[in-house]
Each structure stands twice: as C-alpha cells, then as structure tokens.
Residue frames relative to the residue before (quaternion, step in Angstrom):
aa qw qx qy qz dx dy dz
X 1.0000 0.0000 0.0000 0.0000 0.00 0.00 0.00
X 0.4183 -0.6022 0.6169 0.2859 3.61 -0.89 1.16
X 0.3746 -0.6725 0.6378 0.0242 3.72 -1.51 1.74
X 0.0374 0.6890 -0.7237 -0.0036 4.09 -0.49 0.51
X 0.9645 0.0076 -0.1689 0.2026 3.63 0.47 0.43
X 0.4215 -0.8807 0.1720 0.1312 3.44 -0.19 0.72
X 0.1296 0.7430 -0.4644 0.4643 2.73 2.28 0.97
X 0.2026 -0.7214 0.6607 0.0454 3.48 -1.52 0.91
X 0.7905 -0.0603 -0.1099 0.5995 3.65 1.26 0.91
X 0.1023 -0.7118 0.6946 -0.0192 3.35 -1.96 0.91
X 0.6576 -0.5525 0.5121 -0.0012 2.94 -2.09 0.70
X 0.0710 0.7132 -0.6964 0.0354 3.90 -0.35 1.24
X 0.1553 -0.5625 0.8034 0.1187 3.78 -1.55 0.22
X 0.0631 -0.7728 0.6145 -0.1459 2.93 -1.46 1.58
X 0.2871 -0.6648 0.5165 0.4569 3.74 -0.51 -0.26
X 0.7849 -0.3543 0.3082 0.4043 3.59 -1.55 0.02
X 0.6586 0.6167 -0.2602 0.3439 3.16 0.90 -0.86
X 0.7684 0.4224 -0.1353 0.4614 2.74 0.86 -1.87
X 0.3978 0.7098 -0.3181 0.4865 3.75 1.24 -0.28
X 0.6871 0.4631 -0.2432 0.5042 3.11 0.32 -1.40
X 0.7378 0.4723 -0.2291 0.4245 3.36 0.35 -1.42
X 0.7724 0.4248 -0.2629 0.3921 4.13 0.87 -0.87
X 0.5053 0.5832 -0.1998 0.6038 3.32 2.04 -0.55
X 0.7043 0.2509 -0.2903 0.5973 4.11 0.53 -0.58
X 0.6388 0.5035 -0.2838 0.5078 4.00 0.43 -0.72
X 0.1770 -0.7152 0.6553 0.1668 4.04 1.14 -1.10
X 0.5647 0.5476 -0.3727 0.4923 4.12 0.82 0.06
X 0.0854 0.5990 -0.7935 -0.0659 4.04 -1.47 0.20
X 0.4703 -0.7132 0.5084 0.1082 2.59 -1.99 0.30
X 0.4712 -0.7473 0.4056 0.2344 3.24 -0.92 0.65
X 0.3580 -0.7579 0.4952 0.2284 4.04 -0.45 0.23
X 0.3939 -0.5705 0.6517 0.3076 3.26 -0.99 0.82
X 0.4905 -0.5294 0.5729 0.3886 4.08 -1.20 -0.15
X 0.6592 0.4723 -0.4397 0.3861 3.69 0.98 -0.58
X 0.6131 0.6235 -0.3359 0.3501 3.69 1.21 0.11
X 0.6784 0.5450 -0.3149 0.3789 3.32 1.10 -0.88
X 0.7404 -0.5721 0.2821 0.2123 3.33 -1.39 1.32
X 0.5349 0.6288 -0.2069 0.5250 3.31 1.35 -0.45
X 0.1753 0.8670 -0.4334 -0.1725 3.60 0.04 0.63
X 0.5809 0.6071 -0.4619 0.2838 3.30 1.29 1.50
X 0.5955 0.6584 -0.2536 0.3842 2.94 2.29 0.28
X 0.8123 -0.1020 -0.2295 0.5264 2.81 -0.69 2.29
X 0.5763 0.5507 -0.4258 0.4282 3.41 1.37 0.96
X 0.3886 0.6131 -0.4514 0.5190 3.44 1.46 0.93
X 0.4501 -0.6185 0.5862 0.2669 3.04 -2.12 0.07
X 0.6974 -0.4394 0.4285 0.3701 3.24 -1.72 -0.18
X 0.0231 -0.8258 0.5296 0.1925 3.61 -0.55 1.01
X 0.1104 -0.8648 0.4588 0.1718 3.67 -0.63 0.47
X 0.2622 -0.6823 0.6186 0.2881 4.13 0.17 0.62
X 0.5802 -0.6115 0.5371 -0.0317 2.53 -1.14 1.84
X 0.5208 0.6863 -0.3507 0.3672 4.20 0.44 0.47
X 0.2053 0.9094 -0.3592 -0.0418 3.79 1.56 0.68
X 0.5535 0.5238 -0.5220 0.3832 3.93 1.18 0.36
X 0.6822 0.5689 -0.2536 0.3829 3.04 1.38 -0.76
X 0.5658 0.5445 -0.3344 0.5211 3.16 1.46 -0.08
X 0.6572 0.4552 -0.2738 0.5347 3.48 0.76 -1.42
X 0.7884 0.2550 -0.4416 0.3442 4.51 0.42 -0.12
X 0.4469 0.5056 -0.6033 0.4250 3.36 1.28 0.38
X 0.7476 0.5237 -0.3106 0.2654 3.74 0.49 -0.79
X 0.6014 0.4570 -0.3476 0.5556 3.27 1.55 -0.66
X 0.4746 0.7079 -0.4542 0.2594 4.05 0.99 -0.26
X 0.7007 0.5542 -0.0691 0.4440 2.47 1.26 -2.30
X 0.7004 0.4385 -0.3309 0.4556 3.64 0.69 -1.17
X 0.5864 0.5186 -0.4300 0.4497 3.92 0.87 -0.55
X 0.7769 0.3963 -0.3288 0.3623 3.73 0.36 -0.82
X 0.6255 0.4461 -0.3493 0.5363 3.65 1.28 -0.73
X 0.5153 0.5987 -0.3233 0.5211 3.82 0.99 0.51
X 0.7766 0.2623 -0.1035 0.5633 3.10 0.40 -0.83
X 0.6271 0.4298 -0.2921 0.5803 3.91 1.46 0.11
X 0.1331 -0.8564 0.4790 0.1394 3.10 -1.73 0.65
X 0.3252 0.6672 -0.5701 0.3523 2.90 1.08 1.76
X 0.7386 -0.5652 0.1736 0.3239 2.93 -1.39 1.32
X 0.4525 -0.6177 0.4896 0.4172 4.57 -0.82 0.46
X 0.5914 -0.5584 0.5546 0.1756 3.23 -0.99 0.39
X 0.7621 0.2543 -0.0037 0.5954 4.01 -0.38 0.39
X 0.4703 0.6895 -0.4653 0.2949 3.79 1.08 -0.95
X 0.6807 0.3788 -0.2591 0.5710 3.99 0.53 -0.27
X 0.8391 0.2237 -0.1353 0.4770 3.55 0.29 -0.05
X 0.7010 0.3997 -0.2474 0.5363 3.94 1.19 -0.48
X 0.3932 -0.6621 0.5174 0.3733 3.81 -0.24 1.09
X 0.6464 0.6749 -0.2020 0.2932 3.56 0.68 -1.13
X 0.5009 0.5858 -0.2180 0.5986 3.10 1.26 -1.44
X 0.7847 0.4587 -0.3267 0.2591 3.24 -0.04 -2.28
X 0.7448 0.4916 -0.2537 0.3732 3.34 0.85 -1.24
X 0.5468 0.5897 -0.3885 0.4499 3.49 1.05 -0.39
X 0.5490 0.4699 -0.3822 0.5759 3.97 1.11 -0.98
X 0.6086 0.5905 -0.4092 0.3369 3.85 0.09 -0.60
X 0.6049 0.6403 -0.2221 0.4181 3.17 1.13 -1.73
X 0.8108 0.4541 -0.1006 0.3554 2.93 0.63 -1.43
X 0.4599 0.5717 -0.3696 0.5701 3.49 1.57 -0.28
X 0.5565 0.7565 -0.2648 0.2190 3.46 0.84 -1.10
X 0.6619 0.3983 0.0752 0.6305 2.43 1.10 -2.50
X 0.6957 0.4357 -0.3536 0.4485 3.92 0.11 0.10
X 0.6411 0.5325 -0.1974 0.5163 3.44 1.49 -0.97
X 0.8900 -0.0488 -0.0968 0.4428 3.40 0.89 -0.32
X 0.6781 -0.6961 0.0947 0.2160 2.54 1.44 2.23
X 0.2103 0.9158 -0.3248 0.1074 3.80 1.65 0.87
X 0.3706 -0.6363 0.5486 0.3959 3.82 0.55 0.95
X 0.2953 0.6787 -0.6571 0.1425 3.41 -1.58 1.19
X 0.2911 -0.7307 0.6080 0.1078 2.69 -1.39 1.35
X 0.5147 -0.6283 0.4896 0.3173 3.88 -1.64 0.57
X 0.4630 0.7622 -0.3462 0.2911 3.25 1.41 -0.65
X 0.0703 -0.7935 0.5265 0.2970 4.19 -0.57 0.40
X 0.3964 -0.6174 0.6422 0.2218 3.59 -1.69 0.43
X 0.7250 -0.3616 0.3694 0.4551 3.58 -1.58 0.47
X 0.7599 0.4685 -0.2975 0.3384 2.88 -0.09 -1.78
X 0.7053 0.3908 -0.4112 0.4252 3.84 0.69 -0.94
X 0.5435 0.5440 -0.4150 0.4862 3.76 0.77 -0.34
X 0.5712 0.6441 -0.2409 0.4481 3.59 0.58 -0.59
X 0.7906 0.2890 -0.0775 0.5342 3.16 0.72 -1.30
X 0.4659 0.4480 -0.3707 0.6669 4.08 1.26 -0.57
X 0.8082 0.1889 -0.3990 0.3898 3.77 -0.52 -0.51
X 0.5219 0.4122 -0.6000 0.4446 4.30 0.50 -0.03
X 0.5951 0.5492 -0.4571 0.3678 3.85 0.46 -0.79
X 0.5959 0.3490 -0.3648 0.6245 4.16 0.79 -1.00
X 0.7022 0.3750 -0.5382 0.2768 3.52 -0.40 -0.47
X 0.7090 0.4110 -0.2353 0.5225 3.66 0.76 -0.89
X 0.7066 0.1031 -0.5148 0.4744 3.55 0.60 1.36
X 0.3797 0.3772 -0.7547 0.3795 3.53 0.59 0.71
X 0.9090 0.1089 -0.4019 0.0189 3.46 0.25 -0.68
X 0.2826 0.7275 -0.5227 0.3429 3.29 1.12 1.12
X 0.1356 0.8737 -0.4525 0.1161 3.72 1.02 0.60
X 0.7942 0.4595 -0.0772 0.3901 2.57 0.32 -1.89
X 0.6480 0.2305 -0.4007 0.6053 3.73 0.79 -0.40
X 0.5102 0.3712 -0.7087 0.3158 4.11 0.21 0.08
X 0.5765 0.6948 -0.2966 0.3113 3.78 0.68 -0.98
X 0.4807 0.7141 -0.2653 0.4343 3.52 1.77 -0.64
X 0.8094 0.3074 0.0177 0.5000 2.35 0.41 -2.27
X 0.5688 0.4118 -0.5701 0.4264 3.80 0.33 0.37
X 0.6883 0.4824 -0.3939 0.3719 3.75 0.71 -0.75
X 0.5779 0.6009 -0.3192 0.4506 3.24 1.31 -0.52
X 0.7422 0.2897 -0.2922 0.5291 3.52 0.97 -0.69
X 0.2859 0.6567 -0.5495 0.4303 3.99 0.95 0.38
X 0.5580 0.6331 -0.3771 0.3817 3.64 0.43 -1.62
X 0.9175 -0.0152 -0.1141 0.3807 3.23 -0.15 -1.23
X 0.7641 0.4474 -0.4192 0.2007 3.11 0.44 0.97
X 0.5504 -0.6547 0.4603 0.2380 3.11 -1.71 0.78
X 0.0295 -0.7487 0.6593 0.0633 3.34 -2.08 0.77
X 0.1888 -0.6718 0.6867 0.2037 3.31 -1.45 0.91
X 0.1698 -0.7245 0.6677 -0.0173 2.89 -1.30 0.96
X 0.0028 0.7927 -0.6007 0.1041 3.42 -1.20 1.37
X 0.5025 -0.6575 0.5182 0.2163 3.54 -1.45 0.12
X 0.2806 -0.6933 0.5791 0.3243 3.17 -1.09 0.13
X 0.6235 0.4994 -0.2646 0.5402 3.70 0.87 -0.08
X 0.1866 -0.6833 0.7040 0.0519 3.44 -1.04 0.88
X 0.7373 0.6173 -0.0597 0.2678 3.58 0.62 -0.19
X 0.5045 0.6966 -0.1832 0.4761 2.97 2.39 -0.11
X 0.4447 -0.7482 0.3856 0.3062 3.61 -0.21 1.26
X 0.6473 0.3851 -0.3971 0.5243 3.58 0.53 -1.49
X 0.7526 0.3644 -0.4877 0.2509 4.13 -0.04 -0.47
X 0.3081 0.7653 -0.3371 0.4536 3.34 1.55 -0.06
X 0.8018 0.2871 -0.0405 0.5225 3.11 0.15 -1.65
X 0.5894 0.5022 -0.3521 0.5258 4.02 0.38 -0.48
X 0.9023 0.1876 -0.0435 0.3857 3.53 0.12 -1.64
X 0.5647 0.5827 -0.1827 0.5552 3.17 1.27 -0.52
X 0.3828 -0.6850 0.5714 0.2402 3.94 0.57 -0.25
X 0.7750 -0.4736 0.3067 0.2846 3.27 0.47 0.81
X 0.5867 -0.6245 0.1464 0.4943 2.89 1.34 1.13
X 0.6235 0.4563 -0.4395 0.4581 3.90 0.96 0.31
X 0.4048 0.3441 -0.6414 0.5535 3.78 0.72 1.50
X 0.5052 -0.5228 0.6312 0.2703 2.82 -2.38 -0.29
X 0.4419 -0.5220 0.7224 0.1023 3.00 -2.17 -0.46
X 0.0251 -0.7271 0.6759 -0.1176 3.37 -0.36 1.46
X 0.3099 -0.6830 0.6563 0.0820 3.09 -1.40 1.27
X 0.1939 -0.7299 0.6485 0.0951 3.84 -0.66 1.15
X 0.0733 -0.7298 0.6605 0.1606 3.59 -0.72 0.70
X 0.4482 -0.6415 0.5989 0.1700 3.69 -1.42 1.13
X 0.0701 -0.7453 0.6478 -0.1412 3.47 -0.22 1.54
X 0.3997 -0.6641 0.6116 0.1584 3.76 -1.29 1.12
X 0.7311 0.5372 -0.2978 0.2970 3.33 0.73 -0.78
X 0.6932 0.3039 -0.1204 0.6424 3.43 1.53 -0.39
X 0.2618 -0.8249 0.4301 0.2570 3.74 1.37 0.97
X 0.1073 -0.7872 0.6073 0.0071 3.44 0.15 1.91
X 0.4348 -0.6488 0.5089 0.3619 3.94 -0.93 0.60
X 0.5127 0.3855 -0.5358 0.5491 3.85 0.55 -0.11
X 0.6877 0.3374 -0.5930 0.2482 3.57 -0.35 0.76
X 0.6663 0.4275 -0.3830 0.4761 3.53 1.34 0.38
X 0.0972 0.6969 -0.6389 0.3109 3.62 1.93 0.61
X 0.1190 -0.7405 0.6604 0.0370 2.43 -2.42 0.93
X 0.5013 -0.7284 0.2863 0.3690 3.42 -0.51 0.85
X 0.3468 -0.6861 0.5180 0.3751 4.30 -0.24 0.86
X 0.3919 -0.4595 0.7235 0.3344 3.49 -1.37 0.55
X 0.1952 -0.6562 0.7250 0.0758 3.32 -2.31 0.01
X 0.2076 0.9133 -0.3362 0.0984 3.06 0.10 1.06
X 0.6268 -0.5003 0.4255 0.4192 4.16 -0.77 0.60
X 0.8407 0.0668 0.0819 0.5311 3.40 0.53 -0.82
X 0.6082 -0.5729 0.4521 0.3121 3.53 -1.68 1.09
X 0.6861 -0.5580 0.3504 0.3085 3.36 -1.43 0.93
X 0.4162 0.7711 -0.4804 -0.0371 3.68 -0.86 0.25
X 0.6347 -0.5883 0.3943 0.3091 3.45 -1.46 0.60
X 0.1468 -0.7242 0.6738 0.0029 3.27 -1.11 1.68
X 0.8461 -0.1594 0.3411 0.3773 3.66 -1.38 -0.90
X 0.6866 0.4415 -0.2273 0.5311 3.00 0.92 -1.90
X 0.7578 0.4616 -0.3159 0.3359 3.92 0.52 -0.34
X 0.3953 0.5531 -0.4755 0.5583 3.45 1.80 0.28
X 0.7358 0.5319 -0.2216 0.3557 3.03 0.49 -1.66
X 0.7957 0.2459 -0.1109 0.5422 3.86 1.08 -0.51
X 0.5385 -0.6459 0.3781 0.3871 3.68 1.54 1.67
X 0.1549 0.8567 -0.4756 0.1264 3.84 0.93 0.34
X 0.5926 0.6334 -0.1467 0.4755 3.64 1.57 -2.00
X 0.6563 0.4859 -0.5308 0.2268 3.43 0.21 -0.12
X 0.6472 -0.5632 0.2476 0.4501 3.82 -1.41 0.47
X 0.4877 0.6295 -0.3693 0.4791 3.42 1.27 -0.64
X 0.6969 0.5469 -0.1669 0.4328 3.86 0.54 -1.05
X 0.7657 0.2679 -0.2473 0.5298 3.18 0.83 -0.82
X 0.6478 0.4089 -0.5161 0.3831 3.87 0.56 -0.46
X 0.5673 0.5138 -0.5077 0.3955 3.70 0.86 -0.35
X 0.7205 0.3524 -0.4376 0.4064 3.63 0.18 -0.35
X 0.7125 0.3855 -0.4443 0.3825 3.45 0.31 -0.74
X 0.6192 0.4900 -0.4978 0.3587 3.91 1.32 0.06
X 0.7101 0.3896 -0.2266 0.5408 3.92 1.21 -0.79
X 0.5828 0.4436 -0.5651 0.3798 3.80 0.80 0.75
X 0.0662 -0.6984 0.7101 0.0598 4.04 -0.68 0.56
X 0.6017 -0.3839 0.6155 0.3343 3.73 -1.92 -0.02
X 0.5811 -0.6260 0.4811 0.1975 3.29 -1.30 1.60
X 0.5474 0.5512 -0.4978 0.3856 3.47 1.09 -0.12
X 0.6659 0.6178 -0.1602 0.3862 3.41 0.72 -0.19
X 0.4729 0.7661 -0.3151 0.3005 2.86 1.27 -0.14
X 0.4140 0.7079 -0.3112 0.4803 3.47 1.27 -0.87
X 0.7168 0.5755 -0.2458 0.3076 3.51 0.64 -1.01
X 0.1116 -0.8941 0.4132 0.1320 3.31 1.85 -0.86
X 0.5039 0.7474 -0.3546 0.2484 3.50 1.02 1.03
X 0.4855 -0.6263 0.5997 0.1113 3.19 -1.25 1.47
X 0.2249 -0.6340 0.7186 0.1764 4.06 -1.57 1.02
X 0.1158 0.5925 -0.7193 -0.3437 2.93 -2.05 -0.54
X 0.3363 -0.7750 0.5188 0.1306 3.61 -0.75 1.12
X 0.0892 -0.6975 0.7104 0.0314 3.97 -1.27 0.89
X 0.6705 -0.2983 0.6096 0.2998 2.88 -2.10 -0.39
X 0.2156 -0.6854 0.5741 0.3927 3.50 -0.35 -0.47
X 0.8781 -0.2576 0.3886 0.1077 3.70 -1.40 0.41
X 0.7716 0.0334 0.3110 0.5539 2.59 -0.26 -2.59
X 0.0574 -0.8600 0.4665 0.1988 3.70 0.36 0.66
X 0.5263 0.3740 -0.5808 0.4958 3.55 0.77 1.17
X 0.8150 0.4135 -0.2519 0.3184 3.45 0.63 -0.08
X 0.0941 0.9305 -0.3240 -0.1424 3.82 1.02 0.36
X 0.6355 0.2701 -0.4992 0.5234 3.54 1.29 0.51
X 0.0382 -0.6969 0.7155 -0.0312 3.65 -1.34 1.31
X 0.5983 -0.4413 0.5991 0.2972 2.99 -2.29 0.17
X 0.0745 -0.7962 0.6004 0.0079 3.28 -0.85 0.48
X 0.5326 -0.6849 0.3947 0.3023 3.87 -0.44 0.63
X 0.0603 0.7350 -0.6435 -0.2050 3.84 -0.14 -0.68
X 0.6057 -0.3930 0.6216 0.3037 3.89 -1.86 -0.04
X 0.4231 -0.6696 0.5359 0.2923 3.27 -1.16 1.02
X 0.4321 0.6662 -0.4921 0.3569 3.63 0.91 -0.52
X 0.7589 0.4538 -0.3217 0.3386 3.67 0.35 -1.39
X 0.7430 0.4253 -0.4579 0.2396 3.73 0.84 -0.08
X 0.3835 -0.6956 0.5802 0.1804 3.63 -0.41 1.04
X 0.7500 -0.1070 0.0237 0.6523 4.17 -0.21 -0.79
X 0.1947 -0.4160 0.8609 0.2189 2.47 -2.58 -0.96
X 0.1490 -0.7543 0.6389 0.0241 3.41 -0.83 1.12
X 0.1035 -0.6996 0.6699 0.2262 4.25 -0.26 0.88
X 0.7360 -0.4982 0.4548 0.0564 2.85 -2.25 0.78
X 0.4750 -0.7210 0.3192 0.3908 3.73 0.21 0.63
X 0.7591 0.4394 -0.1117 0.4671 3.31 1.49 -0.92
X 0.3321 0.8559 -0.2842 0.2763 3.16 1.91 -0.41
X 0.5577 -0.7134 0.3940 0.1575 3.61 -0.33 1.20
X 0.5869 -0.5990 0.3706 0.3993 3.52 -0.70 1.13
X 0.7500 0.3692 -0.2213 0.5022 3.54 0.20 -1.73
X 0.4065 0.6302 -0.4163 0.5142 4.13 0.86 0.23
X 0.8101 0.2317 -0.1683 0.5115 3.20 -0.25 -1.60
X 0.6638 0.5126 -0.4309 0.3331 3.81 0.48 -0.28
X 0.4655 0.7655 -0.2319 0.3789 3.36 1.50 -0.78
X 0.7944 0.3650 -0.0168 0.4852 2.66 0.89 -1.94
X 0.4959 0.5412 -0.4595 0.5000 3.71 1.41 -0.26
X 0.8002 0.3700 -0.2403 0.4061 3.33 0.30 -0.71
X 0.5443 0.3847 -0.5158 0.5382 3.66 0.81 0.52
X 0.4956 0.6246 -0.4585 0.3926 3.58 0.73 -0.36
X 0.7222 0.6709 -0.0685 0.1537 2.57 0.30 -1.69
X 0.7216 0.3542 0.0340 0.5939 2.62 1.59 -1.90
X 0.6962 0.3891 -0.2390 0.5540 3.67 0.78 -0.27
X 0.9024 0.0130 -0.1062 0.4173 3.50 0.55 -0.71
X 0.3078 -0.8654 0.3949 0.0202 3.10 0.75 1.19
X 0.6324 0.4205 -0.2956 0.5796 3.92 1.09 -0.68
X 0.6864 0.5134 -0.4415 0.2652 3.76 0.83 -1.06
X 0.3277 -0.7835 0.4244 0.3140 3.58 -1.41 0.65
X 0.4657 -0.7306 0.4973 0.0460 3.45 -1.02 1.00
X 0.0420 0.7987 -0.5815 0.1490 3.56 -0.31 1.83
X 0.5703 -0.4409 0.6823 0.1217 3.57 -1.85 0.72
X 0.0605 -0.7414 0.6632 0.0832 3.25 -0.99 0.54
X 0.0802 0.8322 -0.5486 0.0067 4.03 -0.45 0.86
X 0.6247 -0.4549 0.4694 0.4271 3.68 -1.10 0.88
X 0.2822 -0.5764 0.7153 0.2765 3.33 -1.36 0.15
X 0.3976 -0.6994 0.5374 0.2529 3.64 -1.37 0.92
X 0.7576 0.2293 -0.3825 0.4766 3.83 0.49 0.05
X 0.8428 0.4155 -0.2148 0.2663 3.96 0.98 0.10
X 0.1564 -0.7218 0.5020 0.4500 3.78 0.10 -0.03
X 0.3357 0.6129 -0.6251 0.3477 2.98 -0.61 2.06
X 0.2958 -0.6058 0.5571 0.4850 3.83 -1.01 -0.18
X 0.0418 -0.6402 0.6969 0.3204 3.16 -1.99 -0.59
X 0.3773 -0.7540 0.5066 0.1803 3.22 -0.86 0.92
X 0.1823 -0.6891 0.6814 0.1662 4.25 -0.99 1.14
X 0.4603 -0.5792 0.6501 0.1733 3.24 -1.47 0.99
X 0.0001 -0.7753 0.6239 0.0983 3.72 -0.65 1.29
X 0.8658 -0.0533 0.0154 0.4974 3.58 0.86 0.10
C-alpha cells in the first residue's frame, strides 16, 4: 500500500450511539461529500484564471530547465505527464540531442493554444469531477482528540466519545494513505504555476478540490482518506476496520451513566488491549483533561 503519511495514529468524534454501534460492529462509515455539513466542501467548481501566455511561459520555463537538468521530476511515478516528460529526457541524454533551455515563439504559441483549450474544456472537466464525487467515499479524522467545538458539534455535547484509530502496516489500515486538508481563504484554482508544476491533471485537481476546506475550519485539524465507493449507487458505506487499529476510547465529560457503561463493556470485551479514558473539565482552564481508567 502506497504510505502519504507518517503519523502512527488519529482522532474520530462520535456520539454515544454511534460508538456503540462502530465498537460492537468493529465497522465506521464512510461519507458520501453530498453529506458533510459544509455546503462548500467539495461542492465547488474548478476555477481557472483566465491568463493563457502567461500560463504557457511559466510552463515552457519550467519544462526547459527540468530538461536540460538531471534532478529527479517531481510526480514522475504518479503524474502521466511528469512520467512522460522523465522519458523525454532519457531520450535526449541517450542519444546525446543538442538542447537548448532557451524558448522560441513558435513553442510559446503552441504551450499557450494547449492552456487555452483547457480553460476551455472546463466545464466538462467540471462534469466529470462531479460525476466522480458521486461515488465516492471519505473518512475523515483529526489529529486532536481534545478540541471543544469538535466535542460539542460531533460529539453531542460532550456526551459522545473519541476513538483513537491507530494506522497499523500490518493490516494495510487506510489512515495510512490519510491526507492532510489544506485550509484555505479562498477556493482552489488553476494558475501558471500549476501548468508549470503538471498541477492540471484529473487526478490533481479532484485531490485538491477534495483536501481544500474554508480557513474557518481549520481548528478541526483534519486529515481524509478518499475511495471509490463499493456500491456505486451508494457512496457513503460501512466499512469493517482490524481490531488492532483501535488504540483508545476517550468518554465524554457529560456522557450518560448507562452510555459510558455500555461502552465499557464493549471495550472491554472486544478490545481488551485498547486504553480506556474519562474526559474531565479542567478546574483552572477551558480545556479537557483526560483520567486513564484502564
């Protein structure tokens, strides 16, 4: 399995209920995008700034110097674009082709009809990402276990929990290809510097428009991992996980008696290694502190 990160554990908020249900079942669920509370996340289009010479000499800059260089392409293992550009270059080294870094009209000419004819192929790239949204699913976690507003929002007012998922290699957990969401002032969109850095491809762009969110959000501190869905009429599913991957359960300060007992005893019984904490107000901060009950 291809690793994107080197975090060795994350952070879901749940209510009691749903706890109960992901802890006795050992299964969470994935989210269509057409669920999440946000109704600008990943429910936008592709913007592109409208500026193709200026796009096409940042790209012919870039593509002349990573030509004429023999440090390694970025993306070259994963960007068709990239890939084919490293080829080129084997080409031209292999049979020893006088080149110069320098561009000519005619290439400018020909790099800037290429941008013009995907700004204007927007609207159907814009299709076909919304089209591939549909079927897919995303788990979304935290690094932080410890954030009031996710407390309160996800957590039911502090009477859900907080499962810690540990990212285990041995049982290819998908939080080890989690990514980290950007936060950002503004929606995602395609300048120069993203010709110029193979940026345009479809792969490239649904990932950003899936890991960019409004800076208001940020607080959340949240990592994706994006699929295919399954069922391609259905794109939020249950999915199983490995008991290995749960590391804690964190209870809710406010968390009902016949709750937290519930939930001690699936613990208990199913994951016997996981560790099992109490959340309690701190008395001089607006913070939690969390008591190790086992």
């Amino acid at each position: 399995m291809l690793i994107r990160n080197d975090r060795e554990y994350f952070y879901k908020y749940y209510t009691a209920d749903t706890a109960k249900l992901v802890l006795e079942n050992c299964s969470r669920k994935w989210s269509s995008p057409q669920e999440f509370n946000d109704p600008f996340d990943t429910q936008f289009d592709l913007f592109v700034l409208e500026d193709p010479e200026a796009a096409a000499r940042k790209f012919l800059e870039v593509f002349m110097q990573k030509l004429s260089s023999s440090d390694p392409i970025p993306g070259s293992s994963c960007s068709s674009a990239a890939a084919k550009m490293e080829q080129l270059r084997g080409l031209i080294r292999k049979h020893n082709i006088s080149f110069t870094a320098e561009m000519n009209e005619k290439q400018l000419s020909a790099a800037t009809e290429s941008v013009q004819r995907f700004i204007s192929s927007k609207d159907s790239v814009n299709e076909v990402i919304r089209e591939w949204f549909r079927y897919t699913s995303i788990f979304c976690v935290s690094e932080t276990n410890e954030n009031l507003l996710m407390w309160a929002h996800y957590a039911q007012n502090h009477t859900g929990a907080v499962i810690k998922f540990l990212s285990v290699r041995e049982v290819d957990s998908p939080l080890l290809i989690a990514q980290r969401v950007i936060y950002s002032r503004n929606m995602p969109r395609i300048g120069p510097e993203d010709f110029a850095s193979f940026s345009v491809s479809p792969e490239a762009i649904r990932e950003r428009l899936t890991l960019t969110k409004s800076i208001e959000w940020a607080y959340e501190k949240e990592w994706r991992v994006v699929a295919v869905a399954e069922d391609k009429n259905k794109a939020s599913e249950i999915s199983p996980f490995a008991p290995e991957e749960l590391g804690a359960v964190y209870l809710g300060c406010k968390m009902a008696e016949t709750d937290r007992e519930e939930l001690l005893e699936i613990a208990s019984r199913k994951y016997p290694k996981a560790e099992i904490y109490q959340a309690q107000k701190h008395k001089q901060e607006f913070s939690l502190v969390f008591e190790r009950i086992y």
